[in-house]
N, C-alpha and C positions, 0 to 999 in steps of 0.2 A: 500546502502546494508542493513543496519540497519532497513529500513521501510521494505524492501522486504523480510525480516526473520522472523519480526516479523507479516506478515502478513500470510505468506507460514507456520508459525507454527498454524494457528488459521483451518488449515484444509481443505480450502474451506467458513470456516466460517467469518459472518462481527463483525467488529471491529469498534465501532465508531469512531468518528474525535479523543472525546476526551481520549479514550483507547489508542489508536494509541499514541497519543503524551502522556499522562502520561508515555508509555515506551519507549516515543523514548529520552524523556529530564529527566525520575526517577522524575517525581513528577507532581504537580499541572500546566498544560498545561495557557500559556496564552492566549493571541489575538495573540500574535505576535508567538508565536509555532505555533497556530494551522495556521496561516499565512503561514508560511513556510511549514509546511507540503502540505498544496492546490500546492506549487511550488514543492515542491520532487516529489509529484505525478506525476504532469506533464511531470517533468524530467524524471522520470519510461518511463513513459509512450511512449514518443519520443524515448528515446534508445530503446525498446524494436520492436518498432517500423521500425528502420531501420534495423531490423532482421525477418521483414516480421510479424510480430503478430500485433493484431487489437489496436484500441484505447483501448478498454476494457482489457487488459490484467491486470490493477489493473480496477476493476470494483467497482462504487459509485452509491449506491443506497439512496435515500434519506431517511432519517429519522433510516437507517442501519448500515451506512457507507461504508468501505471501504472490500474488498475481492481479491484473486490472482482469476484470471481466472479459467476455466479448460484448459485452451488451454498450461496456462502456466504450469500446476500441474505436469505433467511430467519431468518438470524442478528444479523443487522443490531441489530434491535430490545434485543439483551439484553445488561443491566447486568452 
């Protein structure tokens, strides 16, 4: 839930690997964070998935990072 807030707060906009995990752990991101972040995504990504939306619902652009879809932006809003 946590990667999915702070991703859906950036707008539409990307957040790199290492932005991403500086807020997801409050500080200087490791190997082993940004590790585990490649797997949450993943996880995003599968659940989201079995609700009918693409792989791309968290979208990774290289050298960008990471971004919420537009498919999901409408989503955004809810608790």
């Amino acid at each position: 839930r946590k990667l999915f807030e702070i991703l859906s707060n950036e707008k539409g906009g990307f957040l790199t690997r290492k932005e991403v995990a500086q807020r997801m752990w409050n500080g200087q991101p490791t190997s082993s964070h940004l590790a585990q972040l490649s797997q949450i995504v993943s996880r995003i990504r599968l659940k989201f998935a079995r609700y009918g939306f693409t792989e791309q619902s968290i979208e990774t652009h290289w050298k960008k990072g990471y971004r919420v879809s537009d498919e999901i932006e409408p989503f955004n809003n809810i608790n």
